[in-house]
PyMOL CGO cylinders between C-alpha atoms (Angstrom):
from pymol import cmd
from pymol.cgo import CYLINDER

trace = [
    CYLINDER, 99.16, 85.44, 31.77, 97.91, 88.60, 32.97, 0.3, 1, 1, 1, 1, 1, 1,
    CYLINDER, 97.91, 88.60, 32.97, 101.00, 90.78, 34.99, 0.3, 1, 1, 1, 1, 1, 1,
    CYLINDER, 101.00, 90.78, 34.99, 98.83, 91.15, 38.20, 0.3, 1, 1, 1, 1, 1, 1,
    CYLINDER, 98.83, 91.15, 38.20, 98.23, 87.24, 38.18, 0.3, 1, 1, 1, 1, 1, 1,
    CYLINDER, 98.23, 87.24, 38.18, 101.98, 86.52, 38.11, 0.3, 1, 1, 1, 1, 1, 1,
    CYLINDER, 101.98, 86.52, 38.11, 102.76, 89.13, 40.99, 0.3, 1, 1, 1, 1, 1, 1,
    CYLINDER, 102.76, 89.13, 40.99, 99.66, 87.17, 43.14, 0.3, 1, 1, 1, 1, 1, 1,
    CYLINDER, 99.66, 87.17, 43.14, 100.94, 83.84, 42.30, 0.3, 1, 1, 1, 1, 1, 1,
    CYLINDER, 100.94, 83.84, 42.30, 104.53, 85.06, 43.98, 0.3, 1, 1, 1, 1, 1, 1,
    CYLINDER, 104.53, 85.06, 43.98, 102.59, 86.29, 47.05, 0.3, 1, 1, 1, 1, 1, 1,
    CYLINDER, 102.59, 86.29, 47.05, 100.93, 83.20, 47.41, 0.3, 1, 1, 1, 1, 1, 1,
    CYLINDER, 100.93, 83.20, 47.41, 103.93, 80.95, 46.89, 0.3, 1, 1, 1, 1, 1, 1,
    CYLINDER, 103.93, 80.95, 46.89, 105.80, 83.24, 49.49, 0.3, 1, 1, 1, 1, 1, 1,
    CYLINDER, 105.80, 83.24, 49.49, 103.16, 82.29, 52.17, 0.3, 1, 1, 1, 1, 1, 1,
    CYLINDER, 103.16, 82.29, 52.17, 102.74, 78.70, 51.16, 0.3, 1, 1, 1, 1, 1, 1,
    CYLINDER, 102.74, 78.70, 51.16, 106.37, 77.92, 51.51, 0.3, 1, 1, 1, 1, 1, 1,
    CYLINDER, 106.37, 77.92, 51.51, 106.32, 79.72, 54.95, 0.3, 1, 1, 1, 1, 1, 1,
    CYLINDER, 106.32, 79.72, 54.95, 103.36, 78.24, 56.44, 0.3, 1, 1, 1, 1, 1, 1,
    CYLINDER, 103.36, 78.24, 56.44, 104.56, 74.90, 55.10, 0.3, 1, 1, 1, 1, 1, 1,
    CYLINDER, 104.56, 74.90, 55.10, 108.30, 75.57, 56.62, 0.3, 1, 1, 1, 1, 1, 1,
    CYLINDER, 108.30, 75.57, 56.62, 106.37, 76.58, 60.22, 0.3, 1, 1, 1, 1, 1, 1,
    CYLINDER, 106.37, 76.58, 60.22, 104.44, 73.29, 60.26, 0.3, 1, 1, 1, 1, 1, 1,
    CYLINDER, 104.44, 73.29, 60.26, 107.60, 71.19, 59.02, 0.3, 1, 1, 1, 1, 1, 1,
    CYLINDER, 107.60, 71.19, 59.02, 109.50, 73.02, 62.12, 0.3, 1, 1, 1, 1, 1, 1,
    CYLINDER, 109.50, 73.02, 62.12, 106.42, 72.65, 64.48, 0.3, 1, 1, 1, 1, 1, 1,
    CYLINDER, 106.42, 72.65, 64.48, 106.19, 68.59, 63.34, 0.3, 1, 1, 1, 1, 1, 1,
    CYLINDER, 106.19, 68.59, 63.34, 109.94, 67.96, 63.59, 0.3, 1, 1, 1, 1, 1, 1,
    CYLINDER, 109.94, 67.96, 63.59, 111.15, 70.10, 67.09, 0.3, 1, 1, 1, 1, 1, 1,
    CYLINDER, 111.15, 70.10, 67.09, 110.86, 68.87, 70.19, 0.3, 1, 1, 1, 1, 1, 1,
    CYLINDER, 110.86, 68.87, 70.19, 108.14, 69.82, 73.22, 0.3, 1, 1, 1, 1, 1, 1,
    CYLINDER, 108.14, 69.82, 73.22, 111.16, 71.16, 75.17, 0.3, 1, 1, 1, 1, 1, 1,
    CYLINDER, 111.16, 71.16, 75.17, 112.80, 73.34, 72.68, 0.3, 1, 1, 1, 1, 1, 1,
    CYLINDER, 112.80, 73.34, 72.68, 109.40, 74.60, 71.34, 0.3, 1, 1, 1, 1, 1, 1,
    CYLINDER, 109.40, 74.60, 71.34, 108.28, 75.47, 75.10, 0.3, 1, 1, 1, 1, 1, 1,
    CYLINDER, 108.28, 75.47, 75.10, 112.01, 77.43, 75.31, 0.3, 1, 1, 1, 1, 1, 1,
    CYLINDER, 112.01, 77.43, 75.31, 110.52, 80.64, 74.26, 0.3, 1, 1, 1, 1, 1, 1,
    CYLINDER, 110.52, 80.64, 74.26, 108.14, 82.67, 75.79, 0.3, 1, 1, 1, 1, 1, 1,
    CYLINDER, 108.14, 82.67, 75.79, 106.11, 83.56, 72.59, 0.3, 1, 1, 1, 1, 1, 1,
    CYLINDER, 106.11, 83.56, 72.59, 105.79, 79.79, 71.64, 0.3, 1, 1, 1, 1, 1, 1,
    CYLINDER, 105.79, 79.79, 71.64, 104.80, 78.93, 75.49, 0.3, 1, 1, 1, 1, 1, 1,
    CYLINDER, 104.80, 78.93, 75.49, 101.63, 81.47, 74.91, 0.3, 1, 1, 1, 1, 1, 1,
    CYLINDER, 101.63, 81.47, 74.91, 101.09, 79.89, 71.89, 0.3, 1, 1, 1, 1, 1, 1,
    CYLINDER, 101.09, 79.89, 71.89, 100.90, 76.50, 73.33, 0.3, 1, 1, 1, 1, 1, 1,
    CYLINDER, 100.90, 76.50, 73.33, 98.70, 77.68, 76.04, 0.3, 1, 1, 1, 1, 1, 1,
    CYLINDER, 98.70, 77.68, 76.04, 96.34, 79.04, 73.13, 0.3, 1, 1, 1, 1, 1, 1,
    CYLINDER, 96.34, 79.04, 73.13, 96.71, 75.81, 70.97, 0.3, 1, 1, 1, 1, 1, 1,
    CYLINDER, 96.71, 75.81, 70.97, 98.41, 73.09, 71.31, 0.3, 1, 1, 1, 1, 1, 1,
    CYLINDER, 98.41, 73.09, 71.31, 102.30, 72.06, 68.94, 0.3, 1, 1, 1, 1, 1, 1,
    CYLINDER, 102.30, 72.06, 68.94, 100.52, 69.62, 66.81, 0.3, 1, 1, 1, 1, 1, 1,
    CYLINDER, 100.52, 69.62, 66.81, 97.50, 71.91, 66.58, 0.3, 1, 1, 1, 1, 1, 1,
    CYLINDER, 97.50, 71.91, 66.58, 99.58, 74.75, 65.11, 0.3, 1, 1, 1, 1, 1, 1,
    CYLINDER, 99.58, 74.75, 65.11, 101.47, 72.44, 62.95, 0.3, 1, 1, 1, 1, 1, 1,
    CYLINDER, 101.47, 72.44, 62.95, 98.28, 71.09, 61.40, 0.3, 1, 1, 1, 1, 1, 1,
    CYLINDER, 98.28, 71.09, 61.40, 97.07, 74.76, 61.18, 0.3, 1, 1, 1, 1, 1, 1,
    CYLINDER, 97.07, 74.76, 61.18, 99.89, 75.97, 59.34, 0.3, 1, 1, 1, 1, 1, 1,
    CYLINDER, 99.89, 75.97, 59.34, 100.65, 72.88, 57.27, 0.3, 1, 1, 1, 1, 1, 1,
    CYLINDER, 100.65, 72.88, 57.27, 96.64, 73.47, 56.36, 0.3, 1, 1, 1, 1, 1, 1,
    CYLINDER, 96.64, 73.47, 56.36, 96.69, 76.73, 55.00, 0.3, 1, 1, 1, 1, 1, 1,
    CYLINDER, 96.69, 76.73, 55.00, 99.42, 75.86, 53.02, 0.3, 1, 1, 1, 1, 1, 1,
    CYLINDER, 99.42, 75.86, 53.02, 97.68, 73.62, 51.20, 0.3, 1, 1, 1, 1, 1, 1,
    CYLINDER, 97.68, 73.62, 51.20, 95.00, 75.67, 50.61, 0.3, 1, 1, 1, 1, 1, 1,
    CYLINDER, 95.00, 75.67, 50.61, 97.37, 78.48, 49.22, 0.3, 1, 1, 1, 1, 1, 1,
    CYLINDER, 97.37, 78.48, 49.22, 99.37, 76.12, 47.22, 0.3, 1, 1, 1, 1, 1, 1,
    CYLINDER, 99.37, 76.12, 47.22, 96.03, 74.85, 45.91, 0.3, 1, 1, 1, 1, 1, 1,
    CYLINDER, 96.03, 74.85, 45.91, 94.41, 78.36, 45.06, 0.3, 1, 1, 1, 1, 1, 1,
    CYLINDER, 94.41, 78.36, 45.06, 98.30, 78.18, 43.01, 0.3, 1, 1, 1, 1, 1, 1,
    CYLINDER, 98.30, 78.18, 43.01, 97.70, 75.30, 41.07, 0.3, 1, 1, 1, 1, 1, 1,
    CYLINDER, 97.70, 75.30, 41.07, 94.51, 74.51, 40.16, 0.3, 1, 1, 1, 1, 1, 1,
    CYLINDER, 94.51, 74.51, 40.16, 92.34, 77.44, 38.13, 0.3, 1, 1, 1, 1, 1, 1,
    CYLINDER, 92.34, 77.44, 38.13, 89.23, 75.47, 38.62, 0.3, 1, 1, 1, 1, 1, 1,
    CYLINDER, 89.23, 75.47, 38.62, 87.24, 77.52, 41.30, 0.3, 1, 1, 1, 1, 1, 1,
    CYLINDER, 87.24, 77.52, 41.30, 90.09, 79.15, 42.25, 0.3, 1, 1, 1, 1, 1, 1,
    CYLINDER, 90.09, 79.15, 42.25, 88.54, 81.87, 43.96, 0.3, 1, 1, 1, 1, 1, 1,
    CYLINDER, 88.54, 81.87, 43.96, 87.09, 79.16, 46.50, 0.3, 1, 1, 1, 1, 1, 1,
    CYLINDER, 87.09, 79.16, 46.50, 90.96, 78.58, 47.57, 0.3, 1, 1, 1, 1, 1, 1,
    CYLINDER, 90.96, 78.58, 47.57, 91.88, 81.91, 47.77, 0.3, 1, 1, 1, 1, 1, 1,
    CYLINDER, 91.88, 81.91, 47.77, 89.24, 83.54, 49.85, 0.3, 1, 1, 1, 1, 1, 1,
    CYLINDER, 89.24, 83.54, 49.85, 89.62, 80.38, 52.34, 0.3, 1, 1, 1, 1, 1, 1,
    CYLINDER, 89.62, 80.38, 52.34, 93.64, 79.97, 51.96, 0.3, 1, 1, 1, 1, 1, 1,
    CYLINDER, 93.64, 79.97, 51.96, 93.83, 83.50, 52.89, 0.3, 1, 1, 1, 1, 1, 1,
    CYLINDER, 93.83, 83.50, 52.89, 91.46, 83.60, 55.29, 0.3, 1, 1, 1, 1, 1, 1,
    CYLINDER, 91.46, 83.60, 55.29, 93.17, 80.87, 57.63, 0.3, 1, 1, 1, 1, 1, 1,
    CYLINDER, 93.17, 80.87, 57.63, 96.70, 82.30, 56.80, 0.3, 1, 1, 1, 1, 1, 1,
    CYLINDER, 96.70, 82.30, 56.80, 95.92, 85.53, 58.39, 0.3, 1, 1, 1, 1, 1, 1,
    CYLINDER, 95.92, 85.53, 58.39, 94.16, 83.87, 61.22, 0.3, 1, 1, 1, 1, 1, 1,
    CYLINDER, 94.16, 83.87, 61.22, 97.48, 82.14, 61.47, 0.3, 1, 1, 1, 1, 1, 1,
    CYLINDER, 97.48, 82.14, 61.47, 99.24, 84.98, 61.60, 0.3, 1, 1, 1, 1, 1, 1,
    CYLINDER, 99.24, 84.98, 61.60, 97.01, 86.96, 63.19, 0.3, 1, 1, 1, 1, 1, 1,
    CYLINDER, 97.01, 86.96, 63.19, 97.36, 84.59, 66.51, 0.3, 1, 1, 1, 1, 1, 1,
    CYLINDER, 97.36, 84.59, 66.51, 100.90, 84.46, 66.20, 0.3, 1, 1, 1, 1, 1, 1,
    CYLINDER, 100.90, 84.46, 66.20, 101.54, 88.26, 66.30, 0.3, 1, 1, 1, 1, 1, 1,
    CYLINDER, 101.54, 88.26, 66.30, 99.22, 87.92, 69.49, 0.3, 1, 1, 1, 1, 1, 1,
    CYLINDER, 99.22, 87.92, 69.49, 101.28, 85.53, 71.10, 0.3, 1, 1, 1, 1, 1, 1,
    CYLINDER, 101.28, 85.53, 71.10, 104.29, 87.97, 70.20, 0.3, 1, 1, 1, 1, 1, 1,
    CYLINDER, 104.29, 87.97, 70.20, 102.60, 91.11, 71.97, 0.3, 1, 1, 1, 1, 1, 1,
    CYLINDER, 102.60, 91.11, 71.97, 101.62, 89.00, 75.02, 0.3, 1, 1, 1, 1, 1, 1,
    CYLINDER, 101.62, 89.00, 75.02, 105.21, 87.38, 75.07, 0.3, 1, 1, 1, 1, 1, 1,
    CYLINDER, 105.21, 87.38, 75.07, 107.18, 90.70, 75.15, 0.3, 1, 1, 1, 1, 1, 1,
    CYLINDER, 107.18, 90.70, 75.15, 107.61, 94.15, 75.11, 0.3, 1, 1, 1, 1, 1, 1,
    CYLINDER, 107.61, 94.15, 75.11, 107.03, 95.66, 71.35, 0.3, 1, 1, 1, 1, 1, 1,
    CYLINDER, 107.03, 95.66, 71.35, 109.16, 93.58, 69.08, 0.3, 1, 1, 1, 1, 1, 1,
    CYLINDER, 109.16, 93.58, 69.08, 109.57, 94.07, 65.09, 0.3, 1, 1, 1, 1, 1, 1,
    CYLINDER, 109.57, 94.07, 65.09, 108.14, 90.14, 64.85, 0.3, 1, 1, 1, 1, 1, 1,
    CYLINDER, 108.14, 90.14, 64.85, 104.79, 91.15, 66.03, 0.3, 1, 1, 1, 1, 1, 1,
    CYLINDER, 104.79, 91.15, 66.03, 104.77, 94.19, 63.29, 0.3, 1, 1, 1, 1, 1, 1,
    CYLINDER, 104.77, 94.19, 63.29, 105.93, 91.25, 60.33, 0.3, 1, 1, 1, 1, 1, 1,
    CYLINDER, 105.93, 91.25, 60.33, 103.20, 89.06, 61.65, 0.3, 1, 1, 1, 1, 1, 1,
    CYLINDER, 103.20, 89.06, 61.65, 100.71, 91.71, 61.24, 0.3, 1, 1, 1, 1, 1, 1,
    CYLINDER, 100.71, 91.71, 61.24, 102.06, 92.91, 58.19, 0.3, 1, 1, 1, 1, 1, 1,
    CYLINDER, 102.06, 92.91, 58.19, 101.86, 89.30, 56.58, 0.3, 1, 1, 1, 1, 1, 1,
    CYLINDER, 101.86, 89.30, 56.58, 98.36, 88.74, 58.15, 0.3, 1, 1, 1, 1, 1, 1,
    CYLINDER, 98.36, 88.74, 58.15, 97.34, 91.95, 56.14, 0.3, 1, 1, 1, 1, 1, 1,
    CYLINDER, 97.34, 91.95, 56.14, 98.84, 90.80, 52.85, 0.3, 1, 1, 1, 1, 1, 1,
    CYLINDER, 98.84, 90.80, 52.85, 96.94, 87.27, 53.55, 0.3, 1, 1, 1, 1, 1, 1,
    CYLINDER, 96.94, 87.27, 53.55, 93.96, 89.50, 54.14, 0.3, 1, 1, 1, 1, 1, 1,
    CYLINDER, 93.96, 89.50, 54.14, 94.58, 91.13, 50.35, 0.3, 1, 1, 1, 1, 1, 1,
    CYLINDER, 94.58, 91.13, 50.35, 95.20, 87.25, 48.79, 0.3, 1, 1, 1, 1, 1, 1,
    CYLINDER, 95.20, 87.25, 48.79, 91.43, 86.95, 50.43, 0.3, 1, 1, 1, 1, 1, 1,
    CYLINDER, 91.43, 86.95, 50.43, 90.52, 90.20, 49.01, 0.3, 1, 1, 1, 1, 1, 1,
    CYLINDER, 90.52, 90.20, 49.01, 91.64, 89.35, 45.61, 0.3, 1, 1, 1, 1, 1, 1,
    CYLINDER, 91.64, 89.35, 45.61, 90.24, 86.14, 45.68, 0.3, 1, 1, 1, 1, 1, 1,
    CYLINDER, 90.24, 86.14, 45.68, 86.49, 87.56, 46.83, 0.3, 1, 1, 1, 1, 1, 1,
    CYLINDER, 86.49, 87.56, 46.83, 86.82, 90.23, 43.62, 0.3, 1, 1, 1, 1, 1, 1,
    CYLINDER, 86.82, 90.23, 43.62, 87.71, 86.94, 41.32, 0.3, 1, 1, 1, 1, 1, 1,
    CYLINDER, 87.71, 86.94, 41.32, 84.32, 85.66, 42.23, 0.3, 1, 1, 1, 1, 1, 1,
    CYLINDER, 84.32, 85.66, 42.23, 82.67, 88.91, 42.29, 0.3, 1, 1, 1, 1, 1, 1,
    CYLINDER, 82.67, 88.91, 42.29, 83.71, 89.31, 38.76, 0.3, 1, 1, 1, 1, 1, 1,
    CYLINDER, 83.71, 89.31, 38.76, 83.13, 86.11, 37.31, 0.3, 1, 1, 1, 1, 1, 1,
    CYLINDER, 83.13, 86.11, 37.31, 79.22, 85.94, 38.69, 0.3, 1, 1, 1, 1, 1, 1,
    CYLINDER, 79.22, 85.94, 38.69, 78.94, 89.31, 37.25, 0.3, 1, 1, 1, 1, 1, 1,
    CYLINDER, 78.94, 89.31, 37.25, 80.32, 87.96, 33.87, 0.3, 1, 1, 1, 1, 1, 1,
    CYLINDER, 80.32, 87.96, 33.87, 78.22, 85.04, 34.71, 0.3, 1, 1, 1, 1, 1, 1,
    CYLINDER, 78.22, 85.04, 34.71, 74.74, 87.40, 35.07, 0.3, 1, 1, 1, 1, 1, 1,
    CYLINDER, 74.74, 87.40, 35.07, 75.85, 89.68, 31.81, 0.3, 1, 1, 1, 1, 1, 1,
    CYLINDER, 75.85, 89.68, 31.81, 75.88, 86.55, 29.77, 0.3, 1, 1, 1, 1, 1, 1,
    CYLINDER, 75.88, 86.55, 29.77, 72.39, 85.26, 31.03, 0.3, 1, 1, 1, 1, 1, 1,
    CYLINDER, 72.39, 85.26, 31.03, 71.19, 88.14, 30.65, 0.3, 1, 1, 1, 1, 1, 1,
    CYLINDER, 71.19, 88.14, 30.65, 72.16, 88.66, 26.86, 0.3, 1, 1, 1, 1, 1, 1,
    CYLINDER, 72.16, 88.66, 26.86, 71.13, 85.46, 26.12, 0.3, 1, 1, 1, 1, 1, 1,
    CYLINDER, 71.13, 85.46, 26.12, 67.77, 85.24, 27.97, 0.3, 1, 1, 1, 1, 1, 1,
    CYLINDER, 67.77, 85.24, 27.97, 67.44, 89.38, 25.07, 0.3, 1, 1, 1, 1, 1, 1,
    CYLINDER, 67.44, 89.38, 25.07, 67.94, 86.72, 22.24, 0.3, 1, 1, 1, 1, 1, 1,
    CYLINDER, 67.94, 86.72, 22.24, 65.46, 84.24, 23.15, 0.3, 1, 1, 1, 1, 1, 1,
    CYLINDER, 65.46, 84.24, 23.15, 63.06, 87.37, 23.94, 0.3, 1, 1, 1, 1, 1, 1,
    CYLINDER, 63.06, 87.37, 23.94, 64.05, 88.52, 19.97, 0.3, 1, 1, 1, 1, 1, 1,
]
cmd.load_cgo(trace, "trace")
């Protein structure tokens, strides 16, 4: 396995077992204690407990998927890391609009950019493998010509 592969496979796990931690936490803890904190009361406002839950639990199965199975895999990674930014995207929102300038709106935006790059990574995959894909046609359709 290719060094670069293994390094994207730890990114990806990193995010998976977050996202899937957050939607555990957002499942098992109360209204009360979730509506406790400003930043979570903006994000309830934006979307509902069991809507983040479901968000987060989803694009951790999409990540852990882009992980595990090779077939397509660009297809997981382009949409895994699409809605894990998103995720974290909204929650560094709800951060900002909760409080002055903390260093948990910075890590959310940091993480939604290194989502962004599992996307990015995932779109080059595909790029790479329809260019393969039109090299190969093309050589054979040279053959048949000959």
């Amino acid at each position: 396995m290719r060094n670069d592969l293994k390094n994207l496979d730890a990114l990806i796990l990193y995010f998976a077992l977050t996202l899937t931690a957050r939607g555990i936490w957002l499942v098992i803890v109360s209204n009360e204690r979730f509506l406790a904190s400003e930043t979570y009361r903006l994000m309830n406002g934006l979307i509902p407990q069991w809507g983040w839950a479901i968000l987060s639990l989803a694009g951790a199965l999409l990540l852990f998927l882009a992980m595990t199975i090779k077939w397509h895999r660009y297809i997981w990674l382009v949409v895994g890391g699409l809605l894990a930014a998103f995720i974290y995207l909204l929650l560094a929102l709800a951060t900002w609009d909760a409080s002055s300038v903390s260093i948990l709106t910075f890590i959310h935006v940091i993480s939604a950019i290194f989502c962004l790059s599992i996307a990015w990574m995932g779109g080059d995959d595909w790029w790479k493998m329809r260019k393969s894909a039109r090299r190969l046609e093309n050589l054979s359709e040279k053959r048949i010509q000959k």
